[in-house]
C-alpha positions in Angstrom: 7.5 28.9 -45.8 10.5 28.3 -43.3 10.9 25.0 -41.4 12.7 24.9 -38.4 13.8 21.6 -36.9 11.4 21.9 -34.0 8.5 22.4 -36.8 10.1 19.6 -39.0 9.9 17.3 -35.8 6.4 18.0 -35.1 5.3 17.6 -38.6 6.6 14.2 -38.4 4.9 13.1 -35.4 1.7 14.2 -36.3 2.1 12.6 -39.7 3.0 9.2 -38.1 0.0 9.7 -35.5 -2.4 10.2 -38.1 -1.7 7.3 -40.0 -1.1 5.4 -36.8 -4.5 6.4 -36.6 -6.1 5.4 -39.8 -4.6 2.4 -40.1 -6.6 -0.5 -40.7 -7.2 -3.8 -38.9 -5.8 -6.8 -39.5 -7.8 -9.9 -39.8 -5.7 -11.1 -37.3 -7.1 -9.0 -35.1 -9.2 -10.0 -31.9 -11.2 -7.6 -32.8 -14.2 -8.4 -34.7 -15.4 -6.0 -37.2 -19.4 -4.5 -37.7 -21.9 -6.5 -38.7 -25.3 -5.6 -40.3 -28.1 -7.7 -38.7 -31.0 -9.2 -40.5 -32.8 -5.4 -39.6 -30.3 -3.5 -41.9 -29.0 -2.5 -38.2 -25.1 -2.7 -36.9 -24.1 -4.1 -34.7 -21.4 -2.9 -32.2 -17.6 -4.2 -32.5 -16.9 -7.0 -29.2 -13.7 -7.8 -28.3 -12.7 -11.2 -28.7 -10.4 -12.9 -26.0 -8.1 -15.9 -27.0 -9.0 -18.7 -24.7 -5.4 -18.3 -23.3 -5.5 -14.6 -22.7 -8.7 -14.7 -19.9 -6.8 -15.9 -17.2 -3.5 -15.7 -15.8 -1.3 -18.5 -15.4 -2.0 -20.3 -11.8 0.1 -20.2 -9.7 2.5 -23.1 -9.8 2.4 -23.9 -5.6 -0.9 -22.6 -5.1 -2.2 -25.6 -3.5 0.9 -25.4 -1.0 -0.1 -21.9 -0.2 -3.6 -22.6 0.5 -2.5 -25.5 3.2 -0.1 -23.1 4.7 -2.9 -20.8 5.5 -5.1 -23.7 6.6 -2.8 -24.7 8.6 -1.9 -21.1 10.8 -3.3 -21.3 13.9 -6.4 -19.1 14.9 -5.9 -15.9 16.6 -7.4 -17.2 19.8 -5.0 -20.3 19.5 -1.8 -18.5 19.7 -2.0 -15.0 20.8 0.9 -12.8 20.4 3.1 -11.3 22.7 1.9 -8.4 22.5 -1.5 -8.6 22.2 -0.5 -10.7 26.0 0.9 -8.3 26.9 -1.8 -5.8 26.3 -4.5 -7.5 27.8 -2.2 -8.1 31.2 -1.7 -3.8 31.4 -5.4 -3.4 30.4 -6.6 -5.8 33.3 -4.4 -3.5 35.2 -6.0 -0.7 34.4 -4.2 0.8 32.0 -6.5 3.2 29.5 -3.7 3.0 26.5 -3.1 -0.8 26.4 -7.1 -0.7 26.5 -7.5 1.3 24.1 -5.3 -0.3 21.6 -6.9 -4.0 22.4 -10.3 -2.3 21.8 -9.1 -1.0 18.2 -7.7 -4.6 17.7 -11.1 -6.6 19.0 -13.1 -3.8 16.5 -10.7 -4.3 13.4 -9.5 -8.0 14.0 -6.1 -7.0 14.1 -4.1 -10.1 16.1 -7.5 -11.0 17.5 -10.2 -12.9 16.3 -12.7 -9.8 15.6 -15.3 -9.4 18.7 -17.6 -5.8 18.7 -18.9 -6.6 22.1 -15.1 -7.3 23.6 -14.3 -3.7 22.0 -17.0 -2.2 23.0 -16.1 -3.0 26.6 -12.3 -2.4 26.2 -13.1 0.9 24.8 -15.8 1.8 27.7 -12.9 0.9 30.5 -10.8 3.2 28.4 -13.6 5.9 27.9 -14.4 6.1 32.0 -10.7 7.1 32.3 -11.0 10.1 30.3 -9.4 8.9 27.1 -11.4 11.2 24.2 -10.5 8.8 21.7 -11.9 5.8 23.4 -15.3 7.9 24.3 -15.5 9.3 20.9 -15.3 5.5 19.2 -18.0 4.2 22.1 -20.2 6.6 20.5 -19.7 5.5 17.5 -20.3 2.0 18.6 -23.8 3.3 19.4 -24.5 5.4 16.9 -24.2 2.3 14.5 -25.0 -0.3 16.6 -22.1 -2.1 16.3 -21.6 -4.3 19.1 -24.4 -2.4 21.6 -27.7 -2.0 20.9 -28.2 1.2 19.1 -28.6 3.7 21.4 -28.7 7.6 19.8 -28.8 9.0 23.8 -26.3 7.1 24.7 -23.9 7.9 22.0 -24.4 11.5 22.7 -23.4 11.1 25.7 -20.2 9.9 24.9 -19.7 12.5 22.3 -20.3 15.5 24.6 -17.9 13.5 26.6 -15.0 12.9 24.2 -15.7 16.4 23.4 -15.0 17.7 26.9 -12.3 15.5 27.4 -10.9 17.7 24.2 -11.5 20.7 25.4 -9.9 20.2 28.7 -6.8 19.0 27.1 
């Protein structure tokens, strides 16, 4: 029989696997071998952790990092600019910036999270046409989340938003 070198190599990793393979365990192991119960019966291996191994090491300022965070103000404390900024265009009647301050009442995005606020953010979006808005205030009554539920009135906003889609 001819070996080639590509046959030689292969040979010699499958050798090394299988004895990788059959190899024993140590008794320094942390694993713990089968044990016959008092039944004749085996029980299964367990692994063993060392005390050390269970838990990552803390972190060294995590106490610092924890009074930073208590310490940030509240959304409703300190708005941003742009979540200002937003609610001055959406009191003017803008259906984007409402809209957007509806997604960020729903998510808590830069807001302290508020359903009912969205709700109505995305209903003075919705009565301007904006599919998007009249899609999500279906949703809003579909689940009940932030309305009552209401399965009418959310398919009235999805005929709606699907209208508004159509049209565009």
């Amino acid at each position: 029989m001819r070996l080639t070198k590509k046959n030689l190599l292969i040979t010699a990793i499958c050798s090394l696997f299988l004895v990788g393979c059959g190899k024993e365990q140590d008794e320094s192991s942390s694993i713990e071998k089968e044990k016959p119960t008092e039944r004749g019966d085996v029980e299964p291996n367990f692994l063993t952790v060392e005390p050390e191994e269970q838990l990552p090491e803390p972190i060294a300022n995590q106490t610092a990092v924890e009074e930073e965070a208590n310490d940030a103000p509240e959304p409703e404390e300190e708005l941003s600019k742009v979540v200002i900024a937003l609610m001055e265009r959406a009191d003017n009647g803008a259906a984007d910036a409402q809209y957007v301050l509806a997604d960020k009442y729903a998510h808590g995005n830069g807001v302290t999270k508020d359903l009912s606020e969205a709700v109505r953010y995305y209903r003075l979006a919705a009565e301007q046409g904006r599919s998007d808005a009249q899609y999500n205030l279906g949703m809003h009554y579909e689940t009940g989340y932030g309305v009552e539920k209401d399965p009418a009135e959310a398919a009235k906003w999805y005929e709606m938003a699907n209208e508004s889609q159509e049209s565009n």
